[in-house]
C-alpha positions in Angstrom: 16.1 -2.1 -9.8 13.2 -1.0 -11.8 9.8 0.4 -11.3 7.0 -1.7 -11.2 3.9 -1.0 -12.9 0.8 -2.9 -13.3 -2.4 -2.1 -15.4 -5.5 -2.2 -13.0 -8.6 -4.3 -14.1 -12.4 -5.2 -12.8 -10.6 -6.5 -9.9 -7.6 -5.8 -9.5 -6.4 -1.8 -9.0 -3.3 -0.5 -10.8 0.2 -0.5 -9.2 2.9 2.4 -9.6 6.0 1.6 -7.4 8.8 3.8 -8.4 12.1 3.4 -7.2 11.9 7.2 -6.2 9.9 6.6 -3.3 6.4 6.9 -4.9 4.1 4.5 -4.5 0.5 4.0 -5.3 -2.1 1.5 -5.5 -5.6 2.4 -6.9 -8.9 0.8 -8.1 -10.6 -2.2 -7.1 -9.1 -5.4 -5.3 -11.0 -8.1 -5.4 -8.4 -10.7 -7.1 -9.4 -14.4 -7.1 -6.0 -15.2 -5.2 -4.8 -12.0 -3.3 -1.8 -13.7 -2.4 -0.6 -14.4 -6.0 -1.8 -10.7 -6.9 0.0 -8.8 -4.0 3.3 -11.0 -4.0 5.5 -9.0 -6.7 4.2 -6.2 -5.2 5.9 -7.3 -1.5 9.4 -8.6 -3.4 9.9 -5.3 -4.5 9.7 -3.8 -1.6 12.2 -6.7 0.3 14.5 -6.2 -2.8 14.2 -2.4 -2.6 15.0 -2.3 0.6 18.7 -2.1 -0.4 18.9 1.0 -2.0 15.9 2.8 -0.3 15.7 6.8 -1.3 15.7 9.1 1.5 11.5 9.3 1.5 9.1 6.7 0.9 5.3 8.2 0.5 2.9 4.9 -0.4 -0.8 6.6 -1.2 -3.4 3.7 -1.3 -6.7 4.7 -2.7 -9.1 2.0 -3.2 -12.9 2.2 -4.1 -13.6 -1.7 -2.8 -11.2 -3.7 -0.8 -11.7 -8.0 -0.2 -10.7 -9.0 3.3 -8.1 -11.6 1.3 -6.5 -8.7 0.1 -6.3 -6.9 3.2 -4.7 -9.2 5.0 -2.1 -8.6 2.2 -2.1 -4.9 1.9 -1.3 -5.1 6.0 1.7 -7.7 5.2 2.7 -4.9 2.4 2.3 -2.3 5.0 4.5 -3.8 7.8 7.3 -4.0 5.5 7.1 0.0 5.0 6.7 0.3 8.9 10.0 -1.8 9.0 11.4 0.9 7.3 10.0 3.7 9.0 11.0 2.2 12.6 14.7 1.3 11.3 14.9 5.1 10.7 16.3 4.3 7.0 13.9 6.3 5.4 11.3 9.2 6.1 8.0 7.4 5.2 4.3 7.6 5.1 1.3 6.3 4.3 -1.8 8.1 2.9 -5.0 5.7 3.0 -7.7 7.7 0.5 -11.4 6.6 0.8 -14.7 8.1 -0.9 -16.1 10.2 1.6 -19.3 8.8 1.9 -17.7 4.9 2.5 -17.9 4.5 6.1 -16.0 1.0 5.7 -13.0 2.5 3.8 -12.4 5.0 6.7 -13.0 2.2 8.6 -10.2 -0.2 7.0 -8.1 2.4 7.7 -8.5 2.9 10.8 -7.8 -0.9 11.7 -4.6 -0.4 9.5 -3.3 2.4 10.9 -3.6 0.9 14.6 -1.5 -1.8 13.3 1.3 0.3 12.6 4.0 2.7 13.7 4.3 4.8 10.3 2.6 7.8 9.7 -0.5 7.1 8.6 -2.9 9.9 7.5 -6.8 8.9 6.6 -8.4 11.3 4.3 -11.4 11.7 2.3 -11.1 12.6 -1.7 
């Protein structure tokens, strides 16, 4: 298994998954398909899920967010909540927003009633 590591654009934010157990996602996302952008992304977490390290920290920081891609990101999320609730892996996700974006504090908000994980909001 290997990292997986995509160059952000305009619209679409960059993606660091290592197989260490770090995990980010950061920039814009706003894809034309959301789907088609954010499905690698969930396969290697299904195929990871194998050979899992013994912590999982996902930090998500994203400066505009389409509802597309959230539905996504929340598809994304569950599978790490799997994880958590299996008790295979100590995990967490840290949701980042600007401190003045009321919406991105917002968005994760609703995510983190969605989920079991630990889920900390926090302005950068």
């Amino acid at each position: 298994m290997h990292n997986l590591t995509i160059q952000g654009t305009n619209k679409t934010p960059i993606v660091d998954f290592n197989t260490n157990g770090e995990l980010k996602i950061e920039g814009r996302s706003i894809p034309e398909d959301s789907f088609d952008f954010y499905m690698p992304l969930i396969e290697w977490v299904d195929e990871w899920m194998n050979n899992l390290p013994s912590t999982i920290k996902m930090t998500v920081k994203l400066e505009y967010i389409n509802t597309s891609s959230s539905k996504v990101i929340l598809d994304l999320f569950k599978r790490l909540d799997e994880i958590h609730l299996s008790q295979k892996a100590d995990s967490e996700i840290i949701w980042l927003y600007d401190y003045d974006d009321d919406d991105s504090r917002e968005e994760g908000q609703n995510f983190k009633s969605e989920l079991s994980i630990p889920f900390t909001i926090k302005p950068f």
